[in-house]
MINU-654909 format. One line per field, with one value per residue (C-alpha): residue in one letter; x, y, z. Coordinates in Angstrom, 1 decimal. Each point is the difference from the previous one (the first is absolute). Layout:
type = c(A/...)
X = c(X/...)
Y = c(Y/...)
Z = c(Z/...)
//
This chain:
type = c(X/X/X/X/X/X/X/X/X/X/X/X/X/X/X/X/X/X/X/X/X/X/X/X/X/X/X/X/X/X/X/X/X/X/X/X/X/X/X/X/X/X/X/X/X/X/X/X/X/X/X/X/X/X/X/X/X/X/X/X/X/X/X/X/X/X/X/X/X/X/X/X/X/X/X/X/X/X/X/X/X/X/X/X/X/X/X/X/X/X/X/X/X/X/X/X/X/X/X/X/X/X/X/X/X/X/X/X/X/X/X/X/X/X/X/X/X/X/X/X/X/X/X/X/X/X/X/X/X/X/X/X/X/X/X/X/X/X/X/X/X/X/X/X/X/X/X/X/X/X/X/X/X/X/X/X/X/X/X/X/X/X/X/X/X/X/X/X/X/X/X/X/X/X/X/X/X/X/X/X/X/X/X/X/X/X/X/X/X/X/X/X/X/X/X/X/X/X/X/X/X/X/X/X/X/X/X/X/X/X/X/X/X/X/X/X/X/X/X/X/X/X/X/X/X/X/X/X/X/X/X/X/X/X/X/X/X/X/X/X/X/X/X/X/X/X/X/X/X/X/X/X/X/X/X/X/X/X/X/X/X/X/X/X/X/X/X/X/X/X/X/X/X/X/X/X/X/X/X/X/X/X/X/X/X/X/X/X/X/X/X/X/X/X/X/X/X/X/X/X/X/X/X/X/X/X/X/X/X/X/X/X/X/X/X/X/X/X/X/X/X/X/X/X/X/X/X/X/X/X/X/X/X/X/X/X/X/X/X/X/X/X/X/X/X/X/X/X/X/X/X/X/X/X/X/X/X/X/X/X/X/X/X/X/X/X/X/X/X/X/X/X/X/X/X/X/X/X/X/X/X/X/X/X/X/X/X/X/X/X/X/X/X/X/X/X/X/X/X/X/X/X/X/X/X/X/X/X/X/X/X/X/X/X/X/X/X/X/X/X/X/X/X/X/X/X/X/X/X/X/X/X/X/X/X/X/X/X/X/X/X/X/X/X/X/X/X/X/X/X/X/X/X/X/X/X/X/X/X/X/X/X/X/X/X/X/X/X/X/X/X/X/X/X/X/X/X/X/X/X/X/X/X/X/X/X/X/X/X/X/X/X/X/X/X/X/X/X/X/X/X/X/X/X/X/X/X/X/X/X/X/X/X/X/X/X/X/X/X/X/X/X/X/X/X/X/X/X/X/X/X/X/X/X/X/X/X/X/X/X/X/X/X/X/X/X/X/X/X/X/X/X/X/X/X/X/X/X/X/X/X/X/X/X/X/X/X/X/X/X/X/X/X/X/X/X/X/X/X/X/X/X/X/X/X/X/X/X/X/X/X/X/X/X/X/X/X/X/X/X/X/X/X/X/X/X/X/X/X/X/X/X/X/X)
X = c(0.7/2.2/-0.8/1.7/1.9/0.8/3.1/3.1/0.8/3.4/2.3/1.8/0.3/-0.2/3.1/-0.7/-1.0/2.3/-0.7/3.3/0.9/1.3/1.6/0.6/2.2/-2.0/-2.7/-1.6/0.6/-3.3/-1.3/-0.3/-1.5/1.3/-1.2/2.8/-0.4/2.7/0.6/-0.9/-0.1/-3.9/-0.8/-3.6/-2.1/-3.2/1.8/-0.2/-3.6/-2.9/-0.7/0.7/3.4/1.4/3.3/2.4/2.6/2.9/3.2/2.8/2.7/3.7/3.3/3.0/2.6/3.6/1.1/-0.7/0.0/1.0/-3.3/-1.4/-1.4/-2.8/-0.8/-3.5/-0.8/-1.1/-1.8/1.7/-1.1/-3.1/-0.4/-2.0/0.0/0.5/0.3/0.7/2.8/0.1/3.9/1.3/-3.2/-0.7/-1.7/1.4/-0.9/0.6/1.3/0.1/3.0/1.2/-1.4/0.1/-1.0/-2.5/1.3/-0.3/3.0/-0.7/-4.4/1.0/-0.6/2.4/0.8/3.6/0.9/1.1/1.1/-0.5/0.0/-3.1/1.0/1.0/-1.1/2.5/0.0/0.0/2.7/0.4/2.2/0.9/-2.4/1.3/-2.2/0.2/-2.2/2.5/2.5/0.5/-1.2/-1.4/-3.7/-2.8/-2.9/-3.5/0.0/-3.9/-1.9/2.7/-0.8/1.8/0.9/0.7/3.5/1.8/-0.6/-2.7/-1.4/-1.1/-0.9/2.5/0.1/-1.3/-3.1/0.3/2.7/0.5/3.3/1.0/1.9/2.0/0.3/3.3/0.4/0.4/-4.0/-0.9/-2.3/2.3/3.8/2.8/0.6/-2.9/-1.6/-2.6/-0.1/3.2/2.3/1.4/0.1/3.5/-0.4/-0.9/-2.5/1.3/1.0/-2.1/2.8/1.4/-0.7/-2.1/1.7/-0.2/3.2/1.5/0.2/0.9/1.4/-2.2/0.2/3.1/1.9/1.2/-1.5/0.7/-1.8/-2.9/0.6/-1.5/-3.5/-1.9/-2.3/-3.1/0.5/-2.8/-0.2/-2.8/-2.6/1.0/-3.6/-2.0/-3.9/-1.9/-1.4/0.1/-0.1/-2.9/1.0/2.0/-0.5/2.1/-0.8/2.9/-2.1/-2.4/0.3/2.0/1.3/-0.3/0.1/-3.2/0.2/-2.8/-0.4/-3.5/-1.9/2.4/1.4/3.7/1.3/3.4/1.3/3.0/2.3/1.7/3.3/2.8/1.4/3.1/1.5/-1.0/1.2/2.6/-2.8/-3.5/-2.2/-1.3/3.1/1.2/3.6/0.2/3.3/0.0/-0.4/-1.0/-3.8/-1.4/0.1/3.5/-0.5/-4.0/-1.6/-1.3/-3.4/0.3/-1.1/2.7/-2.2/-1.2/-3.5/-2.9/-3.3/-3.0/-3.0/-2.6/-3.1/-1.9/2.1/2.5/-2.0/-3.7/-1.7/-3.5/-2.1/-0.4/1.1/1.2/2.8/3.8/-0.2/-3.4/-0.2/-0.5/1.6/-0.7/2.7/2.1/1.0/1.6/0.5/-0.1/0.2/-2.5/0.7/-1.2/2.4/-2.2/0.8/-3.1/0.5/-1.6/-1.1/-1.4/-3.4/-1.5/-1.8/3.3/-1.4/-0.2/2.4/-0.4/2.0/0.7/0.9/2.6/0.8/3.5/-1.6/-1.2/-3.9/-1.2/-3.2/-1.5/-0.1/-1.0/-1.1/-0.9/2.0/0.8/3.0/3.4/1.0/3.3/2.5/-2.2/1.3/-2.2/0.0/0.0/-3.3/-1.0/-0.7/1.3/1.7/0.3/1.5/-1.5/3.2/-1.4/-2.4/2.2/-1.9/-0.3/-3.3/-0.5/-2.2/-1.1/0.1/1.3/2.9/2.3/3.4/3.2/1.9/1.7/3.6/2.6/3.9/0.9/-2.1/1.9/1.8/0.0/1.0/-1.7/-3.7/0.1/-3.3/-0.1/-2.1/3.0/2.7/-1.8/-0.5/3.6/1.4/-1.7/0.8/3.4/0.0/2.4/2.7/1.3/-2.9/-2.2/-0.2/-2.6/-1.3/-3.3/-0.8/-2.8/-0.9/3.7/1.0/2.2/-0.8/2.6/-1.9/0.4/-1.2/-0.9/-1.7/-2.3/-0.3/-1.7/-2.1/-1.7/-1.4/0.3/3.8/0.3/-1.3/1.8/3.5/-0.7/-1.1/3.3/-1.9/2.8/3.5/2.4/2.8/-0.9/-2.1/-2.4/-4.2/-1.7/-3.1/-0.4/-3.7/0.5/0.0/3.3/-1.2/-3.1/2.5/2.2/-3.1/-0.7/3.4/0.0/-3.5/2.2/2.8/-1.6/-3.6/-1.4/0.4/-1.6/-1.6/-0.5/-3.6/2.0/1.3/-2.8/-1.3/2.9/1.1/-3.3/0.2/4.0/-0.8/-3.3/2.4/2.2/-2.5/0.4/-3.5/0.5/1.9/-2.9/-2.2/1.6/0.9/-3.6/-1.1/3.2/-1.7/-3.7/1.4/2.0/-3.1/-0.9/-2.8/3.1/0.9/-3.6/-1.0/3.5/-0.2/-3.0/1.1/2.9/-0.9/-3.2/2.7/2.2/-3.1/1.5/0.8/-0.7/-3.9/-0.7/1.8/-3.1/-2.3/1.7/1.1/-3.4/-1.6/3.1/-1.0/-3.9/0.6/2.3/-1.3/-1.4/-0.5/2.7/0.2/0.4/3.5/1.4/0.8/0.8/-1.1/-3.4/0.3/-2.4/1.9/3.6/-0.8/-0.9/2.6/0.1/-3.9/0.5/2.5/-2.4/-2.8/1.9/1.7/-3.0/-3.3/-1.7/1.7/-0.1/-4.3/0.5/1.8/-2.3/-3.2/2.3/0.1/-3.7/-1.2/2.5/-1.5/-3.8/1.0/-1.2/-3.5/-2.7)
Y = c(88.6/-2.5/1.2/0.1/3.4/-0.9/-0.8/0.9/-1.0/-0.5/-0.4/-2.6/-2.5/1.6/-1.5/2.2/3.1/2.2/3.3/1.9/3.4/2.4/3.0/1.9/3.4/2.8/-2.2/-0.9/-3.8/-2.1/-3.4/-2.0/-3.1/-1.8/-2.7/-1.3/-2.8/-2.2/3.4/3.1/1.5/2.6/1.8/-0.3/3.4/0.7/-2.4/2.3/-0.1/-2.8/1.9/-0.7/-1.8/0.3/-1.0/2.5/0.4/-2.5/0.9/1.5/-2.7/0.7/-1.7/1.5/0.5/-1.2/3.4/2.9/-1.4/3.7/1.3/-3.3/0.3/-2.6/-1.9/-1.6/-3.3/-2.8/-2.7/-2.3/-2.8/0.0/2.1/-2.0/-0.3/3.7/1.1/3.1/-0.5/2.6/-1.0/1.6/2.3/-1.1/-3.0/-2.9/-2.5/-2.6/0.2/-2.6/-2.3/2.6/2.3/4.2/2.9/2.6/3.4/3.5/2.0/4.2/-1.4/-2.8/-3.4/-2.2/-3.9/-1.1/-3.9/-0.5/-4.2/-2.6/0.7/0.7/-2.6/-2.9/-2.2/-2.8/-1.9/1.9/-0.1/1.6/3.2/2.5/1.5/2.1/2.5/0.5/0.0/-1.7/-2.7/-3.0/1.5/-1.8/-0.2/-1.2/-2.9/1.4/1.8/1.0/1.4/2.2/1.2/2.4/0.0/3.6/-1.3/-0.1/-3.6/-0.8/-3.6/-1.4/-3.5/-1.4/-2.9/-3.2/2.1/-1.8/1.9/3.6/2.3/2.6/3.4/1.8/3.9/1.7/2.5/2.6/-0.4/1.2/3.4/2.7/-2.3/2.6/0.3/-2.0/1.3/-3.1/-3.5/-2.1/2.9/2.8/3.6/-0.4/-3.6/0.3/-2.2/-3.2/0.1/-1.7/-2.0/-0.7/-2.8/2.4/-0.7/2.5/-1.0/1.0/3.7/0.7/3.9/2.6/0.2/2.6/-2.3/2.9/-1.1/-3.1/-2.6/0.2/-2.0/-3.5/0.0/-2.5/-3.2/-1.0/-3.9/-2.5/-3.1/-3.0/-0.1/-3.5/-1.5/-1.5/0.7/-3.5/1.2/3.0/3.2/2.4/3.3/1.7/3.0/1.5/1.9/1.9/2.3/-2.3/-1.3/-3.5/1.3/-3.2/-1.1/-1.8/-2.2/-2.1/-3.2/-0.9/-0.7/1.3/3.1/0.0/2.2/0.0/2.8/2.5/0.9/-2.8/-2.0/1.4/-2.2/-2.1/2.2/3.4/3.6/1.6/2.4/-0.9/2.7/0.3/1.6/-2.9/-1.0/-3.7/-2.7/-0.8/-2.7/-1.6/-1.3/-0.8/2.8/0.8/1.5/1.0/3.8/0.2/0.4/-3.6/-3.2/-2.6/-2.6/-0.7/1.7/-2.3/0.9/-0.5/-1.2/2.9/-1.0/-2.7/-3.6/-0.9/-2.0/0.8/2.0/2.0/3.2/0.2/2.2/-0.4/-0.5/-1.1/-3.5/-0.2/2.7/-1.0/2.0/-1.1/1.3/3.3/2.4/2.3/1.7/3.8/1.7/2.8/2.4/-1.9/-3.0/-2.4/-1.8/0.5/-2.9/-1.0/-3.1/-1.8/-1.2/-3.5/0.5/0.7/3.3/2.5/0.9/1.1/2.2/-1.3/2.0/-2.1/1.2/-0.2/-2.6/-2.5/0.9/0.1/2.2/0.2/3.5/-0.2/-2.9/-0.6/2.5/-0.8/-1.1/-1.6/3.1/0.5/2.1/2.0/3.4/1.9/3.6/3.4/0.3/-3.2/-1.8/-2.8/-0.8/-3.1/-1.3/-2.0/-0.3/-2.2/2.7/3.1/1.8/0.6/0.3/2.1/-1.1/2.2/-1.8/2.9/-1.6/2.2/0.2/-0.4/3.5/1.9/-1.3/1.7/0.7/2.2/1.6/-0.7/2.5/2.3/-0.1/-1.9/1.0/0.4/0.3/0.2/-3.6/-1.5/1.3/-1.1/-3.6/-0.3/1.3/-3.1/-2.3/0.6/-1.0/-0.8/3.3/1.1/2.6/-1.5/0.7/-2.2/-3.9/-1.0/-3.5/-1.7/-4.2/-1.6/3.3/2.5/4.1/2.2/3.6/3.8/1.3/3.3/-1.7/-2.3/3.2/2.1/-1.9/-2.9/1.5/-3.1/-0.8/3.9/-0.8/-3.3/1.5/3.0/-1.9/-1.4/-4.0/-0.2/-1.7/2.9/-1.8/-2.3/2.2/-2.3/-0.1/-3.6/-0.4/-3.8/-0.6/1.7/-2.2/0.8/0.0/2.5/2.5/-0.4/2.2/2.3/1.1/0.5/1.7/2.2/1.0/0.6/0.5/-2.6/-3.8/-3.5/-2.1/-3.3/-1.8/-2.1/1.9/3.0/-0.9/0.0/2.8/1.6/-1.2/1.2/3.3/0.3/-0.8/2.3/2.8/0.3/0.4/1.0/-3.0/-2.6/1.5/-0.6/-3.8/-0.7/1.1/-2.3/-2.8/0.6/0.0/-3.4/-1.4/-3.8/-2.6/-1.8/3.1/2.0/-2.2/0.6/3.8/0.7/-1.5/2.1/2.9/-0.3/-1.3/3.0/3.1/2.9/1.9/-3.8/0.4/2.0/-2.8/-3.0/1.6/-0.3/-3.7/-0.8/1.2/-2.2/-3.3/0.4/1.2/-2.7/-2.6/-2.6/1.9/2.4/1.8/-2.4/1.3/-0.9/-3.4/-0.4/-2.0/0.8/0.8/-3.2/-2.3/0.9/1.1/-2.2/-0.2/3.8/0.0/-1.9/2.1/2.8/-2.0/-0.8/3.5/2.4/-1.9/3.9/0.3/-3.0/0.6/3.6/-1.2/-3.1/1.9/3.1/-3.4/-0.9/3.6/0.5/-3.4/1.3/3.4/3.7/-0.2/1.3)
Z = c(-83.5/-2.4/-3.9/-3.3/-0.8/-3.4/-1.7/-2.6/-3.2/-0.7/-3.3/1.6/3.0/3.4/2.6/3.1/1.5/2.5/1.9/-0.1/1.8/-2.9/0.0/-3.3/0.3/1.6/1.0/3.4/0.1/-1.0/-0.1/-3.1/-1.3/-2.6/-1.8/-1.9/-3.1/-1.9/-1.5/0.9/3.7/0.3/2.6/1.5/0.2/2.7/2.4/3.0/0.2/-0.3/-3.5/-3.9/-0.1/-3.4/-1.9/-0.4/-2.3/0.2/0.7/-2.2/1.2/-0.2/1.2/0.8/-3.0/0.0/-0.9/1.3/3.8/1.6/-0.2/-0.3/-3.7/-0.9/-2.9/-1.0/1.9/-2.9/2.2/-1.7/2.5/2.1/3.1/3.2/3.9/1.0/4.1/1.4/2.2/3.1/0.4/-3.3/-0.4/-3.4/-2.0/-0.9/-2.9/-2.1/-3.7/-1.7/2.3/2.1/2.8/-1.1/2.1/-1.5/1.3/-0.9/-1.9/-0.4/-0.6/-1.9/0.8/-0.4/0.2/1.4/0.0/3.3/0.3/-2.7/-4.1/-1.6/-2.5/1.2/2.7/1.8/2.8/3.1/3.2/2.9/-0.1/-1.6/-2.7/-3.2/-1.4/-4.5/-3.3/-1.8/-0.3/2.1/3.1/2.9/-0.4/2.3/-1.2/-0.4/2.9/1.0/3.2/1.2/3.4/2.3/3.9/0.5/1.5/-3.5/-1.1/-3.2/0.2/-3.2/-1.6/-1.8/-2.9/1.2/1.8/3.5/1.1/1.4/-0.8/1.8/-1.5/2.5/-1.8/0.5/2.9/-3.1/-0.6/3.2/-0.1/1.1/-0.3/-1.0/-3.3/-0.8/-3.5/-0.6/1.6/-0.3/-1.6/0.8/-1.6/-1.1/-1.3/-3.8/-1.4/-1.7/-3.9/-2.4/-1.4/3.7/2.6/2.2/3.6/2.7/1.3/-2.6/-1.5/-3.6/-0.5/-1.5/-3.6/0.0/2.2/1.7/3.4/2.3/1.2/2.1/3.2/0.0/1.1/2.4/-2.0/0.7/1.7/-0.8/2.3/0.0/3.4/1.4/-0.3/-2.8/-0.4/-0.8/-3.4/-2.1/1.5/-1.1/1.4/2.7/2.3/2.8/2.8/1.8/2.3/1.9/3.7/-1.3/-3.7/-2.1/-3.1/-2.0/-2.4/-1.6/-2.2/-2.3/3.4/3.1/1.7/1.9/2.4/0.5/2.8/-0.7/0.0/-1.1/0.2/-1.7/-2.8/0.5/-2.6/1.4/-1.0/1.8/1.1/0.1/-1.1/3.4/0.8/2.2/-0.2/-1.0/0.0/-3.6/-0.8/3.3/1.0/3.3/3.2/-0.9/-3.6/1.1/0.9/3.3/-1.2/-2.3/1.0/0.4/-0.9/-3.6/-0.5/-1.2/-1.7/2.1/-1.5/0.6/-1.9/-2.5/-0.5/-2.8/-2.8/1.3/-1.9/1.2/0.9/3.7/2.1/3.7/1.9/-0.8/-1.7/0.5/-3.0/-3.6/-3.3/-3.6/-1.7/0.9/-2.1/1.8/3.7/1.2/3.3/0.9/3.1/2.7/-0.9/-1.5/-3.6/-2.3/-2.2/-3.3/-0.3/-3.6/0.7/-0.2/-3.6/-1.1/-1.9/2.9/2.9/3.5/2.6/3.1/3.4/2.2/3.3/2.4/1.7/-3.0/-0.1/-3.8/-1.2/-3.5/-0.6/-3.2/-3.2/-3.1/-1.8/-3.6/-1.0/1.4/1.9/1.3/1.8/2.2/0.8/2.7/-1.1/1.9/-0.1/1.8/-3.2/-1.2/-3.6/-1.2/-3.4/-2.8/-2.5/-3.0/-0.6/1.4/2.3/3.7/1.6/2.9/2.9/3.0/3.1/2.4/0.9/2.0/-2.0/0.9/1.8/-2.7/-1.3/2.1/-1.3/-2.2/-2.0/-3.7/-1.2/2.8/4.2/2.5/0.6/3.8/2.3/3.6/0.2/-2.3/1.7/3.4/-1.7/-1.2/3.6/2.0/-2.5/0.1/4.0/1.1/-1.0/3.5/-0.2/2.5/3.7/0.9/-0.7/0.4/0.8/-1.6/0.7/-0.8/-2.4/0.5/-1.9/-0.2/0.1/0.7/3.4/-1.8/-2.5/2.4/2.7/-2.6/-1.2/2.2/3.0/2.1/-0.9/0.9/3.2/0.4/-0.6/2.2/2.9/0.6/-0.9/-3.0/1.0/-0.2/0.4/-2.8/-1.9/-0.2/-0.3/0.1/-1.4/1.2/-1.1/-3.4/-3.3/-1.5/-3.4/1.0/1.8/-3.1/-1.9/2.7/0.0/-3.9/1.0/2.4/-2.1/-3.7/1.3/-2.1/0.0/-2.2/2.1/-1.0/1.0/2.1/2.3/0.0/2.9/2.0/-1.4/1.0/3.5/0.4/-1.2/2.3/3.3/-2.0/0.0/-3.4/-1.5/-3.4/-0.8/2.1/-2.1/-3.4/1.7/0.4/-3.5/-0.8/1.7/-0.9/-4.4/0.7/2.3/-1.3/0.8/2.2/1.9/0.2/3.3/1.7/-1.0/1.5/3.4/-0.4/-0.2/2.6/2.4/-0.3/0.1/0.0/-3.5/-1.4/0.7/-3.2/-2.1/1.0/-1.6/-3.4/0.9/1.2/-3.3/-1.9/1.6/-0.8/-3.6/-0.6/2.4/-3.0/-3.2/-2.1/-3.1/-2.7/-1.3/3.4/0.5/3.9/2.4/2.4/3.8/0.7/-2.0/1.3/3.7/2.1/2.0/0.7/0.2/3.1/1.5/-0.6/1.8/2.6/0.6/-0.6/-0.1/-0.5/-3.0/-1.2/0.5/-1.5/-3.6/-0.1/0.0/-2.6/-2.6/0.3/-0.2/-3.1/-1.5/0.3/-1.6/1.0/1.5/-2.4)
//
C-alpha cells in the first residue's frame, strides 16, 4: 500500500541523507541516518521500524586542531560554508561530503564527530585539472568548482558533478583512506601527520613540526588525484548514482528527461596515480593497455542511454526511449538495484517517483505529491525520503521498498565489523588471489571458486565434483547452458547465503538454481519475478512457468490472478499500460502454445468483469 508517513521540518535547507555504520567507544557498531542541511548534520530516530520517525538532535561538529595532534585534540567545527552531497563510502568506512569547494570526510574521534577537508579549499573555487589534489582551509589552495552529487564506487574513487554541470569528475582517495591502511587515523592522513595550521597552506605533503619544534617531520603523505571522465552529457545533469555491487557495476547519470548508464570500472586517466586505489600498479603517466589494470577497459567508456529521450518531456512509463520523464530531480538505488527517481510532474506543482529497472522499463510508483521533491533517499525501513528545500522539509513516503544492504567498511572510530556473510562476500570478490582450486565455466565466463566452498554447500556441484565429471587436470566445471550473469548470483547466493536479484534476470536465476537443486533460492527468484511482473512480460511468464512444472507450478496461480486483475483496469495512482492494450503479440503466442489456458484466463476475465455471483 503507497501512503504518506508524514514529514520533517527543518531550520534550514536539506542537501542529502546518508546511512553511515558508527561506532562510538564501548559501543556495538549501529546504523545511522543522517539528514544533513547547509548547516547542521541530525540524526533520524524510529528509523529501524515502519513507526514514528522523528528528528534527533543534530550533531555537535568538531575539526581536528592544529595543536595538540598526539592525542588528536579537536576544536569546534564553524560551518562556515554549506555542507551537501554526502555518501558513505565502504572503501575508507566513513562519509564523505561536500563543504563548501572541497570534499571532507565526517569521522569519528574518542565519540566525537568530526569533519576533515580531504582535497580542494573550502574557500575558493578554480578551475579544475587533472592531477594532483591538495587538501586546506586556508590560503591559496587548490580548490574544486561547485562540486554536487558525490557518489561512491566502493573501489576508492568519488564521482561528482563539477562546474559547467554536463560533465562528471572523478576523485581517486589516497591508499591512506582505506578502512584498516597502517597507520591510518581518518581518511587521507595518518595518525602521526598533524592537522594543518590555520595560518599555513594546508598541504598533506607537507608536515609542519609540532608546536615545540622538538620533533621532525612526518613523512610525506599520498594526495587525493582528481581527473575529468572523457565524455560530455548533452544537457545538464540532474543527479548521479553508482552502483558497485550489481552484476555489471555502472554508473547512472541523468539529464531533465533521460537516464545513462555508463559501465565500470573505468579507464584510468592519462595522468594516473602511481597506484590506483584498486591496488593496481600503473606506468605513470602512460594510457592505453600499457599504463591500464587488468580489470580496466582499454577502450574509452561511453554512457548508454537507458531510459526517456533528451529534450522530450512526459509521464509514461515503458521501456528504454520509449519512456517519458518531466523533469528529474534526483536518482537513488534501492536493494534490488533499481534507481527510484523523482520526477516533477506535468502541473508543475506536484512530483512523482519513478521505479527504473537494469533493463530500461519505467513504472509510476507513485504521483501527485506536493511540491518540487528532490534527492530521494530510500531509508531502512523501506520508505522513501524525498527533499523539498525552498520550504525545508523532507517528506517521508511508505512504499516498502527494499533498502539497500547495510554500508560495509569500517565502522568509524573503531575496527572492521566482520560477519561471516561479509567476509564470505569479500572472499569471492576478491577472485582471483591464488586461493582457488577450481573454475567453473558458465556461457563465455570464466569463476574462479573454492571446491570446499561449492562441496558444502550445493548438493549437485557436490555430486558433480565427486563423480569424477570435473576436469582434474584443469580443474575445471562447465556449466555450458548456464547464463553467466544468473550463475554470477547463485554463486554470491552460495558464498554469503543471500543474493539481489534483479527482475531481469530472476527467472533465470530461478531456473539455474532449480537444475541446481537449490530451492530456497528458486523460491526467493520467483517472488523476484512475480514483484517485477509487467503487462509486457505477464503473457511470457505464465508460459514460462507452465512450461517448466515442477516447483514452478505454485507460481501460476499468482501470475494468473496478475493478468486478470490487471488485464484492462488498475488502480488510479498507477499509470501503466493494460495487458489488452500492450499484448498482443504475446496473447498470440499464448493461443498458439496452450489453447487450454488461453480458454481458462479468458473465461477468469469475464467472470472477474461480472463480479461475485449474488
Amino acid at each position: 500500500m503507497l501512503h504518506l508517513k508524514g514529514k520533517l521540518q527543518l531550520s534550514s535547507k536539506p542537501t542529502g541523507l546518508v546511512t553511515r555504520l558508527r561506532l562510538g567507544s564501548g559501543d556495538a557498531a549501529r546504523l545511522e541516518t543522517l539528514i544533513v542541511t547547509e548547516s547542521s548534520i541530525i540524526p533520524l530516530d524510529g528509523i529501524e521500524k515502519h513507526g514514528c520517525i522523528q528528528l534527533g538532535t543534530a550533531l555537535d561538529l568538531f575539526e581536528p586542531a592544529a595543536a595538540g595532534v598526539g592525542d588528536r585534540q579537536l576544536d569546534p567545527f564553524g560551518a562556515e560554508e554549506t555542507l551537501r552531497s554526502p555518501v558513505w563510502d565502504p572503501y575508507s568506512g566513513c562519509v564523505y561530503l561536500v563543504y563548501g569547494q572541497a570534499v571532507a570526510c565526517l569521522t569519528v574521534i574518542r565519540d566525537c564527530d568530526a569533519i576533515d577537508v580531504v582535497a580542494g579549499n573550502p574557500y575558493f573555487s578554480f578551475d579544475e585539472e587533472d592531477g594532483d589534489v591538495s587538501a586546506g582551509r586556508s590560503g591559496s589552495t587548490g580548490g574544486f568548482q561547485d562540486p554536487t552529487f558525490v557518489v561512491s564506487d566502493g573501489q576508492g574513487c568519488l564521482y561528482y558533478l563539477c562546474n559547467n554541470k554536463t560533465r562528471i569528475r572523478r576523485l581517486h582517495l589516497p591508499p591512506s583512506s582505506k578502512a584498516g591502511a597502517a597507520g591510518a587515523a581518518m581518511p587521507g592522513r595518518s595518525a602521526s601527520d598533524p592537522a594543518p595550521s590555520a595560518s599555513a597552506t594546508a598541504d598533506p605533503s607537507t608536515t609542519a613540526a609540532p608546536a615545540t619544534g622538538s620533533a621532525p617531520p612526518a613523512p610525506s603523505q599520498p594526495r587525493a588525484h582528481t581527473s575529468l571522465l572523457p565524455f560530455q552529457l548533452p544537457s545538464t545533469i540532474t543527479g548521479l548514482a553508482c552502483d558497485p555491487v550489481a552484476p555489471e557495476p555502472c554508473l547512472y547519470a541523468s539529464t531533465a528527461t533521460a537516464v545513462y548508464r555508463l559501465p565500470l570500472p573505468l579507464p584510468l586517466p592519462l595522468h594516473a596515480p602511481a597506484t590506483s586505489p584498486l591496488g593496481h600498479p600503473t606506468n605513470g603517466h602512460q594510457s592505453g593497455p600499457a599504463g591500464t589494470p587488468p580489470d580496466t577497459p582499454h577502450e574509452t567508456s561511453t554512457p548508454e542511454l537507458l531510459a526517456g529521450r533528451e529534450d522530450v518531456a512526459g509521464d509514461t512509463d515503458g521501456r528504454g526511449e520509449a519512456a517519458r520523464f518531466r523533469l528529474i530531480t534526483g536518482l537513488s538505488l534501492d536493494g534490488v538495484g533499481a534507481l527510484i527517481i523523482a520526477d516533477h510532474s506535468r502541473d508543475a506543482v506536484t512530483s512523482s517517483v519513478r521505479r527504473l529497472e537494469r533493463n530500461g522499463s519505467v513504472k509510476t510508483l507513485l504521483s501527485g505529491l506536493p511540491g518540487k521533491l528532490s534527492r530521494p533517499f530510500v531509508l531502512q525501513n523501506g520508505c522513501l525520503a524525498l527533499s523539498h528545500g525552498r520550504q525545508h522539509v523532507i517528506r517521508i513516503v511508505d512504499l516498502d521498498l527494499r533498502p539497500r544492504s547495510q554500508p560495509v567498511g569500517q565502522a568509524e572510530g573503531g575496527e572492521v565489523k566482520r560477519t561471516l556473510a561479509g567476509d564470505m562476500g569479500s572472499l569471492l570478490d576478491r577472485q582471483p588471489d591464488g586461493t582457488a582450486d577450481l573454475t567453473l565455466v558458465a556461457g563465455d565466463r570464466r569463476f574462479p571458486v573454492h571446491r570446499a566452498i561449492l562441496i558444502a554447500r550445493c548438493e549437485f556441484l557436490r555430486k558433480q565434483l565427486e563423480s569424477g565429471y570435473a576436469d582434474e587436470a584443469a580443474a575445471e566445471l562447465s556449466l555450458p547452458d548456464a547464463d553467466p550473469d544468473a550463475f554470477a548470483l547463485v554463486l554470491r547466493w552460495l558464498y554469503t547465503g543471500a543474493a539481489d536479484i534483479p527482475a531481469a534476470l530472476a527467472p533465470a536465476v530461478a531456473e539455474l538454481a532449480d537444475r541446481l537443486l537449490l530451492p530456497e533460492l528458486c523460491s526467493d527468484a520467483q517472488a523476484v519475478v512475480l514483484s517485477g511482473v509487467s503487462a509486457e512480460t505477464v503473457v511470457d511468464l505464465i508460459l514460462w512457468a507452465e512450461s517448466l512444472g515442477g516447483p514452478f507450478a505454485a507460481l501460476l496461480p499468482s501470475l494468473k490472478a496478475w493478468y486478470v486483475e490487471h488485464h484492462e483496469e488498475h488502480p488510479v495512482h498507477v499509470t501503466q499500460p493494460q495487458v489488452a492494450d500492450v499484448a498482443d503479440a504475446a496473447l498470440e503466442r499464448l493461443a498458439a502454445c496452450s489453447p487450454r489456458l488461453m480458454v481458462e484466463l479468458h473465461k477468469a476475465v469475464i467472470a472477474a468483469r461480472r463480479g461475485p455471483r449474488r
